[in-house]
KOLLUM-435570 format. One record per residue: x, y, z of N, C-alpha, C in turn. Coordinates in steps of 0.1 Angstrom, whole numbers. Layout:
<sites>
n.x;n.y;n.z;ca.x;ca.y;ca.z;c.x;c.y;c.z
X;Y;Z;X;Y;Z;X;Y;Z
...
</sites>
This chain:
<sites>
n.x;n.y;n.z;ca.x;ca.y;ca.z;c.x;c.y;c.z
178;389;-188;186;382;-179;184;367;-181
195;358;-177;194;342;-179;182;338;-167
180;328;-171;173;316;-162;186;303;-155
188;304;-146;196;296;-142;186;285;-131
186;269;-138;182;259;-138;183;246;-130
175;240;-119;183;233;-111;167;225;-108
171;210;-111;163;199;-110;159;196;-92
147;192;-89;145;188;-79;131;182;-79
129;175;-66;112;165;-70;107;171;-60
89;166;-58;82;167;-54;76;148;-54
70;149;-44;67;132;-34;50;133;-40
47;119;-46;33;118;-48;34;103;-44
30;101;-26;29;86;-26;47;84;-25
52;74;-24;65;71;-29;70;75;-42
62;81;-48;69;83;-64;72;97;-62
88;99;-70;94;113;-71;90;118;-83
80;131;-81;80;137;-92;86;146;-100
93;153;-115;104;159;-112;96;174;-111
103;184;-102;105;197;-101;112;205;-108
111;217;-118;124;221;-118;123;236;-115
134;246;-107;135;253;-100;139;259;-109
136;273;-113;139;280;-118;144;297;-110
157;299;-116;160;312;-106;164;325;-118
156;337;-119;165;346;-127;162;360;-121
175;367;-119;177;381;-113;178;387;-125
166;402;-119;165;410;-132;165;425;-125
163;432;-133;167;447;-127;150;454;-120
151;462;-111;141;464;-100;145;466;-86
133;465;-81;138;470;-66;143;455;-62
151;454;-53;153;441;-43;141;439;-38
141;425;-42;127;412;-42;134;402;-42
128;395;-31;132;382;-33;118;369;-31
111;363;-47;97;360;-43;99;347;-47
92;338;-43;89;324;-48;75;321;-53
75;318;-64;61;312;-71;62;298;-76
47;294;-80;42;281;-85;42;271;-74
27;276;-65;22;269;-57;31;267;-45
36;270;-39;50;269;-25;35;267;-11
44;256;-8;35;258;7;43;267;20
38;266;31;46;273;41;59;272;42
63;258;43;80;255;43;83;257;32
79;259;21;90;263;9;91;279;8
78;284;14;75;300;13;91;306;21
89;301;36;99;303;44;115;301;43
117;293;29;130;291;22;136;301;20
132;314;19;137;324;11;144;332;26
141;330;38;148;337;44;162;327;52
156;311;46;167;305;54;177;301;39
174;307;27;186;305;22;194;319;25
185;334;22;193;347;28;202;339;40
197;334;52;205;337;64;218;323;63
218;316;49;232;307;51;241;311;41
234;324;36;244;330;22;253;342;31
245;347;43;250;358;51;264;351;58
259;339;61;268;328;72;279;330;62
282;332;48;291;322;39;297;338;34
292;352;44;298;362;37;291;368;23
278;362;19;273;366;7;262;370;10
255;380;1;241;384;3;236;387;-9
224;385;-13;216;387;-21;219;397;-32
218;396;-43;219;407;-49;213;415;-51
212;432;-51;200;441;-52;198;443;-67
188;432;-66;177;427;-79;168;422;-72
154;423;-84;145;414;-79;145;402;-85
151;393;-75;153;377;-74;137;371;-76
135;363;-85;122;356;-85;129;337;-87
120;331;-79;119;315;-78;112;313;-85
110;305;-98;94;295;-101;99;282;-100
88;275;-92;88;263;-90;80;253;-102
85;247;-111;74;243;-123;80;225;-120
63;222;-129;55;229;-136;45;240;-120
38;245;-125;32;260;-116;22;252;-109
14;248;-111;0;241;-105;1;230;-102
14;225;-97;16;214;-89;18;219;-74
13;215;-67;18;223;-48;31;212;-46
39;228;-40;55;221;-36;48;220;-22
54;210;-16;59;209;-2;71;205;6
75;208;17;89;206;21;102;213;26
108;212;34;117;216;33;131;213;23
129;207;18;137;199;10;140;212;-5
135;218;-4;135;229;-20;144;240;-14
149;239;0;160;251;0;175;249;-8
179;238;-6;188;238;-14;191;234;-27
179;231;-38;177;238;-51;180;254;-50
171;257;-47;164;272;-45;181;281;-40
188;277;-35;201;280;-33;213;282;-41
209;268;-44;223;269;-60;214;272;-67
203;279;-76;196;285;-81;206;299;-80
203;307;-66;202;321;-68;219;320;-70
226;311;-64;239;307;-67;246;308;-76
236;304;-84;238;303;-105;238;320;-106
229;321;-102;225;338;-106;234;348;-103
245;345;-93;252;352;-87;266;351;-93
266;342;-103;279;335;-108;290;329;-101
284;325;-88;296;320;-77;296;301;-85
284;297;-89;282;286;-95;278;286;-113
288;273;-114;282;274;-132;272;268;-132
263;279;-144;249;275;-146;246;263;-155
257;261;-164;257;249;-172;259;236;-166
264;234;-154;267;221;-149;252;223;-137
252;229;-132;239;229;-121;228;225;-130
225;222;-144;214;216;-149;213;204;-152
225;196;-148;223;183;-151;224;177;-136
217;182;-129;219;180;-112;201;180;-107
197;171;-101;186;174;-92;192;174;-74
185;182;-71;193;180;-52;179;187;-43
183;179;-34;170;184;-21;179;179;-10
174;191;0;180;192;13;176;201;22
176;208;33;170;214;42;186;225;46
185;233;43;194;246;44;193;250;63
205;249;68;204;257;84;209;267;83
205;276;95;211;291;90;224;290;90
233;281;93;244;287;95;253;278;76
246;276;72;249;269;58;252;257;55
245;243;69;246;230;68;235;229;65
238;217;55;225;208;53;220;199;56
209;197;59;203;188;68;198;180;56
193;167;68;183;154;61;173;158;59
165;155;48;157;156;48;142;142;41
132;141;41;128;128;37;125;125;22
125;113;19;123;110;3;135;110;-4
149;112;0;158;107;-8;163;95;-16
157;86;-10;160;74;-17;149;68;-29
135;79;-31;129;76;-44;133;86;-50
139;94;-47;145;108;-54;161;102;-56
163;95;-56;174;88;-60;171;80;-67
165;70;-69;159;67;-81;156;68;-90
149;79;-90;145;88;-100;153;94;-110
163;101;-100;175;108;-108;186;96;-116
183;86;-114;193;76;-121;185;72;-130
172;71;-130;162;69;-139;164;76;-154
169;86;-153;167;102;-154;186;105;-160
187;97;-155;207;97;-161;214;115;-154
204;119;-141;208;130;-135;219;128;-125
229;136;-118;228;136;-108;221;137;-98
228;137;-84;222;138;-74;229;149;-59
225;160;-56;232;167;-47;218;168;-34
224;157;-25;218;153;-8;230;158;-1
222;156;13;226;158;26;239;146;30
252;153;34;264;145;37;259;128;42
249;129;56;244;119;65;232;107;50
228;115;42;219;107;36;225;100;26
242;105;20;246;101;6;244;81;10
248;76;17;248;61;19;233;58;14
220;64;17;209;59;12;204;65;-1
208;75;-9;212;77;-20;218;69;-30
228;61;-26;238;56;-30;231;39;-33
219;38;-28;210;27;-32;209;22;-44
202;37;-52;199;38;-66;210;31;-76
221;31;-76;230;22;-82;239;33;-88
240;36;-101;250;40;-109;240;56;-112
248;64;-102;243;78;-104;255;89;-99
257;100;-103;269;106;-98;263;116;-79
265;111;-71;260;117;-59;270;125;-51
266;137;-51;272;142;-41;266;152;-31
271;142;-18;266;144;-2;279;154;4
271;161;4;275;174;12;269;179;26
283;183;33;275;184;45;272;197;48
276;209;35;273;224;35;273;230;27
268;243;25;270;250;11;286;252;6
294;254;18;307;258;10;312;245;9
310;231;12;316;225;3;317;223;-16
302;223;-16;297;222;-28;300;236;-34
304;247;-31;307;260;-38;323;253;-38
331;247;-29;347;244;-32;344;232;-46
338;224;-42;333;213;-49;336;215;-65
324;227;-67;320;228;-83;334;242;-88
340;242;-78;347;252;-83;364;247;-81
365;233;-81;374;229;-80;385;224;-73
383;233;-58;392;229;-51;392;224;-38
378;217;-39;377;207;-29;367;196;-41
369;181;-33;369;170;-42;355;162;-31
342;161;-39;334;154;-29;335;140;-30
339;135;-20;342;115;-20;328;107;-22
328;103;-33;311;94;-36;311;87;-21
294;89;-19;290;81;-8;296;66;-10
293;54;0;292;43;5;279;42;4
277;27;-4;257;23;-1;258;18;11
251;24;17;244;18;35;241;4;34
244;3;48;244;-9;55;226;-10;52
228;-29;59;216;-30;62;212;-28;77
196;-27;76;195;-26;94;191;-33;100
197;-38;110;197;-43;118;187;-46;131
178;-53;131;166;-57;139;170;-65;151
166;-56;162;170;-62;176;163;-75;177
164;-86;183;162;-102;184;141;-98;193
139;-102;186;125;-103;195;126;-113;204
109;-111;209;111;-125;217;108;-140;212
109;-148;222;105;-164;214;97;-170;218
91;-175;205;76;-183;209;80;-196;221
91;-197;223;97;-206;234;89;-204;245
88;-193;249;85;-184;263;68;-187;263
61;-190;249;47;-192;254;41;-205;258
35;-208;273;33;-221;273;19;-227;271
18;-238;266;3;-240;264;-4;-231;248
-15;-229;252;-19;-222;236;-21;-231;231
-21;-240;227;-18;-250;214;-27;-249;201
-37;-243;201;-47;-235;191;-43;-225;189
-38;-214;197;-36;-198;195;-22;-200;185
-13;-210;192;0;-213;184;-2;-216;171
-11;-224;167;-11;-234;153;-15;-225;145
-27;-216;147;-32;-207;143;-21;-193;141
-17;-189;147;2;-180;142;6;-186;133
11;-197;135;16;-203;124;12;-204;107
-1;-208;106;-6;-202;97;-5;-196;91
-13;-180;97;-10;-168;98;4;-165;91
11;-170;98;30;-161;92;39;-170;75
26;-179;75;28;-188;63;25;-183;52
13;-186;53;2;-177;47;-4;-160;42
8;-156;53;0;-134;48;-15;-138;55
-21;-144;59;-33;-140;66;-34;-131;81
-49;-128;77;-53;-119;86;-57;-129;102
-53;-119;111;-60;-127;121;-63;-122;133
-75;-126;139;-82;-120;152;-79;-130;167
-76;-123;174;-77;-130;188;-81;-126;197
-91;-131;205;-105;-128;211;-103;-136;223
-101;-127;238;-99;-137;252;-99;-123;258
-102;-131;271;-98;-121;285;-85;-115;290
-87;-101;296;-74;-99;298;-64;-110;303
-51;-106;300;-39;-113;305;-37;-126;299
-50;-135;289;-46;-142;286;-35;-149;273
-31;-137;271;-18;-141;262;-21;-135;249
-29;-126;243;-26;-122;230;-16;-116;224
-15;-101;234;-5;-94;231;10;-99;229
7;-112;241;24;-117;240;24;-125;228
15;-133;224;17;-140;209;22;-132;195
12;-119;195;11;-112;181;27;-108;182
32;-104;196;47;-99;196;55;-106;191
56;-120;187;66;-129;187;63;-135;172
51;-132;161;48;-135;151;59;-126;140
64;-118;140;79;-109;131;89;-120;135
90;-130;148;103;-138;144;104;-150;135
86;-152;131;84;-162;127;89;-158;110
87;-149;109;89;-143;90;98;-143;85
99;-147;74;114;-145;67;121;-132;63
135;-133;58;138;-119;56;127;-111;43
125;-97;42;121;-93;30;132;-100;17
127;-100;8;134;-101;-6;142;-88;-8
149;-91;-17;155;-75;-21;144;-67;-25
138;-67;-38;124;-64;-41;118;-53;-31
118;-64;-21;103;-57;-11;112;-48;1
129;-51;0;132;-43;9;136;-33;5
134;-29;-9;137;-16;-13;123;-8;-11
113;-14;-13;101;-13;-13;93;-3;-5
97;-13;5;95;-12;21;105;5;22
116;-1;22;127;7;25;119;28;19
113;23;4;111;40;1;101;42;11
89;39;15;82;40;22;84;51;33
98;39;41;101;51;53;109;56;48
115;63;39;120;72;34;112;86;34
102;80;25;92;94;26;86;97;35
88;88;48;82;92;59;93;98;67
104;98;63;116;97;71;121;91;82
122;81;80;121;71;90;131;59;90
143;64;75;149;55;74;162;61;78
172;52;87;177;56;97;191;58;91
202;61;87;216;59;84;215;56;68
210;60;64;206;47;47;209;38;47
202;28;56;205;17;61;187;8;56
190;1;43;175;-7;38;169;-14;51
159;-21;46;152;-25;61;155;-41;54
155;-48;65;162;-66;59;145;-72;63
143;-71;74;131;-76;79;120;-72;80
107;-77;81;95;-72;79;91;-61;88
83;-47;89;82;-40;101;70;-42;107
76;-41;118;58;-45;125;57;-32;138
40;-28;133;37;-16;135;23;-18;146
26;-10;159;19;-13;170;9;0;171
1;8;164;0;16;171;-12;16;184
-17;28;188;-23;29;202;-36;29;193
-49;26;207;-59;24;201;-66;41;195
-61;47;203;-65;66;205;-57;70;188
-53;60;181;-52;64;164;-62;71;157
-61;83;150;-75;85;141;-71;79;134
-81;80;123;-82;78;108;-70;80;98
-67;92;100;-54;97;91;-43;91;96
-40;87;111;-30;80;117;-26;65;110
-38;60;108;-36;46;104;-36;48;87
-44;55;81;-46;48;65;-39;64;59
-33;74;66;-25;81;59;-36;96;58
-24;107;55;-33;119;50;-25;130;61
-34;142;66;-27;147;71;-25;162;63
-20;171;67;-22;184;62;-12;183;50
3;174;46;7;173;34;7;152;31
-4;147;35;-9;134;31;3;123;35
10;123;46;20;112;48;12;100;51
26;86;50;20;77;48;14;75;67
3;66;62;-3;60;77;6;45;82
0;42;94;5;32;100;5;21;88
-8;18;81;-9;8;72;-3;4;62
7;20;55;15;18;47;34;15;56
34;22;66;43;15;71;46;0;77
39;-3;76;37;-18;78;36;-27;66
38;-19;52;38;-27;44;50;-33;44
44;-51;37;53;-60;34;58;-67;51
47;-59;58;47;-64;74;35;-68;85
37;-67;95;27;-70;103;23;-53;108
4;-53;107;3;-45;118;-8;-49;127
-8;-47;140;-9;-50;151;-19;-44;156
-33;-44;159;-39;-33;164;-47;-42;180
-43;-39;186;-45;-45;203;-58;-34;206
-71;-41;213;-80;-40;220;-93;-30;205
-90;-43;198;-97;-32;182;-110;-28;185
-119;-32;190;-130;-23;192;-129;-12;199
-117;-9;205;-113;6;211;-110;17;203
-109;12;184;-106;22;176;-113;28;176
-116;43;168;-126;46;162;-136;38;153
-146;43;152;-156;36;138;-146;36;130
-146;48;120;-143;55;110;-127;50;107
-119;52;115;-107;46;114;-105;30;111
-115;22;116;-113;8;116;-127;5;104
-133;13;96;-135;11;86;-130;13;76
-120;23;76;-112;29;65;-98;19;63
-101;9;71;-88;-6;69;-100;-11;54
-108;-13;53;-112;-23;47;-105;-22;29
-107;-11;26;-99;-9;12;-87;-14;10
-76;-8;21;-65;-12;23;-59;-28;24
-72;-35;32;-70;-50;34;-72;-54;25
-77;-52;17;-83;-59;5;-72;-57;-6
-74;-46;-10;-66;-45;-24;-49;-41;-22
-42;-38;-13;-31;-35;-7;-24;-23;-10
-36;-13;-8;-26;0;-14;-37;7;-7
-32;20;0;-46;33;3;-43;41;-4
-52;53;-5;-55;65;-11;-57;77;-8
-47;85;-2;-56;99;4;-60;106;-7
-69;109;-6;-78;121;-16;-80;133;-12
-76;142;-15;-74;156;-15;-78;165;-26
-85;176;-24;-84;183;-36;-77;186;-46
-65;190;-40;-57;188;-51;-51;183;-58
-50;166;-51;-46;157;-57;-47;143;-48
-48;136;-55;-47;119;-49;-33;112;-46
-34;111;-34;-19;100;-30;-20;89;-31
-14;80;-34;-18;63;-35;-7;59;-28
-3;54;-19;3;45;-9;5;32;-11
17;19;-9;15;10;-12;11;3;3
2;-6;7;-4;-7;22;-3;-23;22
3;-33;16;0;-48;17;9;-55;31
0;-55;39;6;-56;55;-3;-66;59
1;-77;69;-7;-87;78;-12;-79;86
-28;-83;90;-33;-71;101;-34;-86;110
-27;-81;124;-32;-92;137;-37;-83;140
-49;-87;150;-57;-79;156;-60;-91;172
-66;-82;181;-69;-88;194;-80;-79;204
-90;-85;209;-99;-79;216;-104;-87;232
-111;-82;236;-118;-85;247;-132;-94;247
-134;-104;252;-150;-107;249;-154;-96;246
-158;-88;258;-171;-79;262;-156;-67;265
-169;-56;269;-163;-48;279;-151;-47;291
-161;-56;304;-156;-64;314;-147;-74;307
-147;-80;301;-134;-86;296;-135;-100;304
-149;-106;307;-147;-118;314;-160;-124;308
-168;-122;297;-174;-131;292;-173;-144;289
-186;-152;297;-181;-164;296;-178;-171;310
-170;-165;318;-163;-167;332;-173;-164;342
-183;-178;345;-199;-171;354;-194;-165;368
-184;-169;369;-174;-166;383;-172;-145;382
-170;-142;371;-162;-129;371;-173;-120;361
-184;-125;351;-187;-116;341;-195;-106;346
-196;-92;341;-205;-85;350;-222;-89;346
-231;-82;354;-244;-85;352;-250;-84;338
-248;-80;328;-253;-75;318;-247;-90;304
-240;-96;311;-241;-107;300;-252;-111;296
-255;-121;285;-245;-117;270;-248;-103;267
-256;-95;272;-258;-87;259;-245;-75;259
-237;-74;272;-225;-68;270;-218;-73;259
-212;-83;253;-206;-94;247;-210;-85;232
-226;-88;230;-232;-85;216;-229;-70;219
-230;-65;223;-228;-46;220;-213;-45;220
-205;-52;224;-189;-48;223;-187;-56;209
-190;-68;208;-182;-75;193;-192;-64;184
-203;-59;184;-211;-51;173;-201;-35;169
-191;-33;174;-185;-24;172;-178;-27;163
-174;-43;157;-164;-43;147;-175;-49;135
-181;-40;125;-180;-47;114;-183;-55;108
-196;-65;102;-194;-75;95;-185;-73;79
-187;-65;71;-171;-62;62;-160;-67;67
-158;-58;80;-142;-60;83;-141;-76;89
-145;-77;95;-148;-91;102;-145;-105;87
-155;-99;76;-155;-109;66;-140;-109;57
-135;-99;64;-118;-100;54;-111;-106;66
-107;-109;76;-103;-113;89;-105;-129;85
-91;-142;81;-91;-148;75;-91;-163;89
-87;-158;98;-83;-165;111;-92;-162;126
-100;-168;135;-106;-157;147;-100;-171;152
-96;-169;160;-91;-180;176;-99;-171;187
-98;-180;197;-105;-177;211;-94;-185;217
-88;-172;226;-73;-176;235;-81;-179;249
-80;-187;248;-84;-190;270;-72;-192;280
-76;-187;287;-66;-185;300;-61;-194;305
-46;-198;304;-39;-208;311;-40;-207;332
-44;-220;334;-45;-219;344;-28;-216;355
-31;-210;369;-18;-211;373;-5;-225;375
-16;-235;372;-8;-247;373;-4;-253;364
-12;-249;352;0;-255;338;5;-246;339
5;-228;340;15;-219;338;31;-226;343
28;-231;352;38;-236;365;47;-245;360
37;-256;354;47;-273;354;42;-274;339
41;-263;330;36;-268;314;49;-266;310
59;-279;299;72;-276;296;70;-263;286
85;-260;283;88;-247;275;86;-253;258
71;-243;254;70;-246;239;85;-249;231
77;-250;216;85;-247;207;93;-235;203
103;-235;199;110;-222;202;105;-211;181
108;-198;181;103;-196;168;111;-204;160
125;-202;160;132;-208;152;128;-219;144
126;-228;149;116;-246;147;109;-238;141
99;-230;141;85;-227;131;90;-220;120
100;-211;125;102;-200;112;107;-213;102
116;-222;102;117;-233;92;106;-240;84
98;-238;88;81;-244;85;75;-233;77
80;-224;79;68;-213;77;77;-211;59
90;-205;65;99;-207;51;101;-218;40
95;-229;46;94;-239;36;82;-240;29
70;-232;39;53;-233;31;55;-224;21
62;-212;25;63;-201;13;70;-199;-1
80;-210;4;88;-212;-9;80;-222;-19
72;-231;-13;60;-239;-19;50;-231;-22
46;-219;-21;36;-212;-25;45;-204;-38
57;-200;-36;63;-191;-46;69;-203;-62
71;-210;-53;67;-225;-66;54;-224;-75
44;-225;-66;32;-223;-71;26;-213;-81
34;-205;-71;27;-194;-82;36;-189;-90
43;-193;-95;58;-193;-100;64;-180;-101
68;-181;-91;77;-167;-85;91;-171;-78
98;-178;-83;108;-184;-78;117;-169;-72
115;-157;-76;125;-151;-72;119;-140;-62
106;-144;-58;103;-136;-46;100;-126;-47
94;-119;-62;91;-105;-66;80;-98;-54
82;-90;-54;74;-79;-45;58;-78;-52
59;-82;-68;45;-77;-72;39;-93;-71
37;-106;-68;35;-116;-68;33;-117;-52
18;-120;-45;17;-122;-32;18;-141;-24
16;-137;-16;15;-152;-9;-4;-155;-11
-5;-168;0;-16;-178;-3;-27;-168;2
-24;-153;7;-35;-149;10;-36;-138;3
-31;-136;-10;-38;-133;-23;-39;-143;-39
-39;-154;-33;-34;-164;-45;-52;-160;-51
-50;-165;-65;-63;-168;-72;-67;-183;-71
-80;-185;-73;-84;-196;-71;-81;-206;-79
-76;-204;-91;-66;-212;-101;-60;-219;-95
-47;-213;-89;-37;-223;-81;-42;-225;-69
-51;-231;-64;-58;-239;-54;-63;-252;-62
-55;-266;-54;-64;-278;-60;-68;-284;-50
-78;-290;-51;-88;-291;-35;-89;-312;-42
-90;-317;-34;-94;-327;-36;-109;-331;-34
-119;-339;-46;-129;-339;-44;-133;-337;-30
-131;-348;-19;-137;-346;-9;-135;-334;0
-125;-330;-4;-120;-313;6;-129;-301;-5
-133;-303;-19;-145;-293;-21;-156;-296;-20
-161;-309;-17;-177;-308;-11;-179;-307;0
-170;-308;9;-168;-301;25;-169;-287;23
-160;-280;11;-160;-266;16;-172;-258;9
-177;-265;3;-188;-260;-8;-204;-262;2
-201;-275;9;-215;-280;18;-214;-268;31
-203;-266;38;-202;-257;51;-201;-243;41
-197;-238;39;-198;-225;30;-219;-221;32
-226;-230;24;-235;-229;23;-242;-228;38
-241;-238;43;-246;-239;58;-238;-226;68
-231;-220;68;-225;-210;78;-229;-200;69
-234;-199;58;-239;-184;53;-226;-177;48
-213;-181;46;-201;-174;40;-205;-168;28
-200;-156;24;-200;-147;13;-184;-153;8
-186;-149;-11;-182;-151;-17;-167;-152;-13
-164;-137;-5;-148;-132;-4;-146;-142;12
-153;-149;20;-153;-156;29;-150;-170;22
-159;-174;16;-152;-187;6;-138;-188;-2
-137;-177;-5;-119;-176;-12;-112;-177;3
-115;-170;12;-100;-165;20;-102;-183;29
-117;-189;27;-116;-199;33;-104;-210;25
-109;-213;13;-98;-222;2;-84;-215;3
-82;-208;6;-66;-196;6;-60;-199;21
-69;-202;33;-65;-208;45;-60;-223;43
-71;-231;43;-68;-241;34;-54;-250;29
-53;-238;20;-41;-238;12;-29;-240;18
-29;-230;29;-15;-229;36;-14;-240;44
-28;-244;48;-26;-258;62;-17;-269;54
-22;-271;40;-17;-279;33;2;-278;30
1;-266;24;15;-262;23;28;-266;35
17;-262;49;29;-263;59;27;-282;57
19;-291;57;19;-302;53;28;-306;47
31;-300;39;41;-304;24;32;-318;16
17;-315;10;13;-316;3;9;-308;-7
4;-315;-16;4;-308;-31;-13;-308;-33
-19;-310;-32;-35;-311;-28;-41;-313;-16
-49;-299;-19;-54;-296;-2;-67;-308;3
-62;-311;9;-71;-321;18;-88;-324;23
-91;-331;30;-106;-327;34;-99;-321;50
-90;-326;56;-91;-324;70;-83;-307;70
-76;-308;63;-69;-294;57;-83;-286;55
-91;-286;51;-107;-279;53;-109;-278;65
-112;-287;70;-117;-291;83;-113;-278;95
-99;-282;90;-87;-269;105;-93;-258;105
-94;-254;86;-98;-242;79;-110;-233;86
-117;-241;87;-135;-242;88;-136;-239;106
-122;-241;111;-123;-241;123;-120;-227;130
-110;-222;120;-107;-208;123;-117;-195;114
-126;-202;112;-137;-196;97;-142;-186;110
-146;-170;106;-154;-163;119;-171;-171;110
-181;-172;120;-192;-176;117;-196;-163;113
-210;-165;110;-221;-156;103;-228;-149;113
-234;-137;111;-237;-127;123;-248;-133;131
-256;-144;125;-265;-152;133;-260;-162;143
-248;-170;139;-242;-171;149;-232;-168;163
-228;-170;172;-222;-158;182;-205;-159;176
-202;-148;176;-185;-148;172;-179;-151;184
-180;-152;197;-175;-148;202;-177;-165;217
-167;-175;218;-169;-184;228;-160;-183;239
-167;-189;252;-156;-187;260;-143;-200;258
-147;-209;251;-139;-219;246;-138;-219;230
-127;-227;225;-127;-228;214;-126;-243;207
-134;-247;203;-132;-262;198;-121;-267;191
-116;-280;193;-100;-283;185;-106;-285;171
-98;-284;162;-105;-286;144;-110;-293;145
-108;-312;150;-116;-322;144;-130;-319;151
-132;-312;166;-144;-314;165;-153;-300;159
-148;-291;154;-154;-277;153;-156;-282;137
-150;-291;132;-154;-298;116;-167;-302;116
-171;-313;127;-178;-319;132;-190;-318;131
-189;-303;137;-201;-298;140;-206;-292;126
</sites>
């Protein structure tokens, strides 16, 4: 008996690997078995393609039907292999030609009644297959994000019997439309925040620059509402990074209409996150908060509430911009290059500092809560502000800040001076901002490297503390619109520097740069 042949992938990370489904009915009892590695959801394919072949008036042939999934010792997962696995037995059954079903890869999720559903990863599996000079046979709802890939023959079907009229001629499938972009509801505006004037300067920065940054105050006094208003300051993604971005939630399924993402995503989650929630993994290794956030902001509110383990498994990720779930059977690599804001409490009580309110156990509450995060993590953390509490009377009669708009112009003008720099005029996805630049493109003016070379030494900074310091630096300058970073451009730098574990992280005030230079 023939082998009748039908392309399909498997997901490692964002990359589509190819699959190919193999179907051939031979003489024996009626069997119908799937091999080469099938997880539960592919195992369970076999009765939800029987029950949309019953819907369509057809049933199985009495043969024993065998699936192999190759190559064999790769593990399939998914629902996505039923409708290969479909036009497979399809082929077999001669309702479909076997010679055209081989120049086709397709994945989709089969319902019993013979529609096909969405299912995730289409749009690097559309890449792939154009890669690949294949077609492509998705779900009716998904062809627009399919239709990304560029110049590929796709056809989105919203059921088996179209694609049985389809290949048999007398129905005509209409090529998708490439999806729209998506559209991001208006955040709020830094208009709305009054006072700050350190917490503010310091965002700004921040949304210039790709730096990291910590904000450390009492409840209510304003962190949460700052870090929310830092996505209006950012510019659109590049094409690059919004296709980027875009496979990401793909394979998470998460991309809505095949509709690319235009703007950066910014990712909130709760502090009750594990480990696998934030940096990825999971019984078939999806991506984590960290990789969803690539090319974005992620937000982690009240961080010494994470776990240990969770909020040390950022550190890889911060650094090199990619995680890794490791599994026995194989390694996922994720792409993860995301701004982390972060925000905490003095202490416990949440009123360190305040002789009025703190509970009895100061300082040493203070040192046992900040001791939960890290000096690693702490040393990649490129920005620490100390937000203090607006009183109710400037809340009252303090005018209405600057609005984001006004910043985001500043911010977009530092970055296009950095993409100058590093000459990336076209905004590639693999070329980062000032807070992965090399120390090459950094020019310090004599007096602004014996400042940073004399305080470096005296605060006890580590090596990767001295880069992200000259890399802060950098951006004070940029939003300047200078071309050589400064002494007082140090100075600001050195202000948002976190100190060394001998000194306290943690004030109930925060000094303005010129005098935190000073000192």
């Amino acid at each position: 008996m023939g082998v009748v042949r039908v392309r399909s992938f498997a997901f490692s990370g964002i990359q589509a690997v190819p699959v190919e489904v193999q179907a051939q009915a031979a003489s024996g009892l009626p069997n119908f078995q799937v091999v080469g590695l099938p997880d539960k959801a592919v195992g369970e394919a076999r009765e939800r393609v029987r029950a949309a072949l019953a819907t369509l008036g057809l049933s199985l042939p009495p043969k024993r039907l065998l699936i192999n999934l190759a190559p064999a010792d790769q593990v399939k997962e998914g629902s996505h292999f039923d409708l290969p696995m479909a036009l497979a037995v399809l082929g077999t059954m001669d309702i479909l030609p076997p010679e055209e079903l081989g120049g086709y890869a397709a994945l989709g999720e089969l319902s019993l009644d013979g529609s096909i559903v969405s299912v995730a990863g289409v749009l690097p599996a559309a890449m792939a297959a154009a890669e690949r000079e294949w077609g492509l046979i998705c779900p009716a709802s998904q062809g627009p994000e399919a239709a990304w890939a560029g110049k590929l023959e796709i056809l989105a079907a919203p059921d088996l019997m179209s694609l049985i009229n389809h290949f048999r001629g007398t129905q005509i499938l209409s090529p998708p439309e490439v999806g729209g972009l998506a559209e991001a509801p208006p955040g709020p505006d830094l208009a709305q925040v009054k006072g700050m004037e350190t917490a503010r300067r310091a965002m700004e920065i921040a949304a210039a620059g790709g730096h990291h940054m910590l904000m450390i105050g009492p409840p209510g006094a304003g962190k949460s509402m700052l870090a929310c208003r830092l996505p209006g300051l950012l510019p659109d993604l590049t094409p690059m990074e919004a296709l980027e971005v875009s496979m990401v939630h793909s394979v998470a399924g998460m991309l809505e209409g095949g509709r690319l993402l235009r703007r950066p995503p910014f990712r909130e989650p709760h502090h009750s996150a594990s480990q696998a929630a934030l940096t990825g993994g999971g019984q078939r290794a999806r991506p984590g908060e960290v990789s969803l956030a690539h090319r974005g902001v992620l937000f982690l509110d009240e961080l010494p509430e994470f776990p240990r383990a969770a909020l040390e498994a950022l550190r890889q990720p911060v650094e090199a911009g990619r995680t890794t779930v490791a599994r026995a059977a194989a390694h996922v690599t994720y792409p993860a290059r995301f701004q982390l804001i972060a925000a905490m409490n003095p202490c416990r009580c949440g009123h360190f500092g305040n002789a009025a309110r703190e509970c009895g156990r100061a300082p040493r509450c203070a040192e046992d809560y900040q001791g939960r995060i890290s000096g690693p993590l702490l040393d990649r953390i490129d920005l620490v502000v100390q937000v203090a509490p607006i009183s109710p009377m400037e809340l009252s009669r303090a005018p209405q800040g600057e609005g984001s708009a006004a910043v985001a112009i500043r911010v977009a003008a530092a970055r296009a001076a950095q993409r100058r720099r590093l000459d990336n005029p076209g905004g590639r996805a693999s070329v980062g901002l000032n807070s992965e630049a090399d120390l090459d493109h950094i020019v310090l003016a004599p007096d602004a490297r014996t400042l940073a070379e004399t305080a470096a030494e005296k605060l006890g900074l580590s090596a990767r503390g001295f880069t992200r310091l000259l890399r802060v630096s950098q951006t004070i300058a940029d939003l300047a619109r200078v071309d050589i970073v400064r002494r007082l451009d140090v100075a600001e730098a050195l202000a948002y520097r976190h100190r060394s574990p001998a000194q306290p992280v943690l004030r109930p005030t925060l000094l303005p740069p010129a005098r935190a230079a000073a000192r």
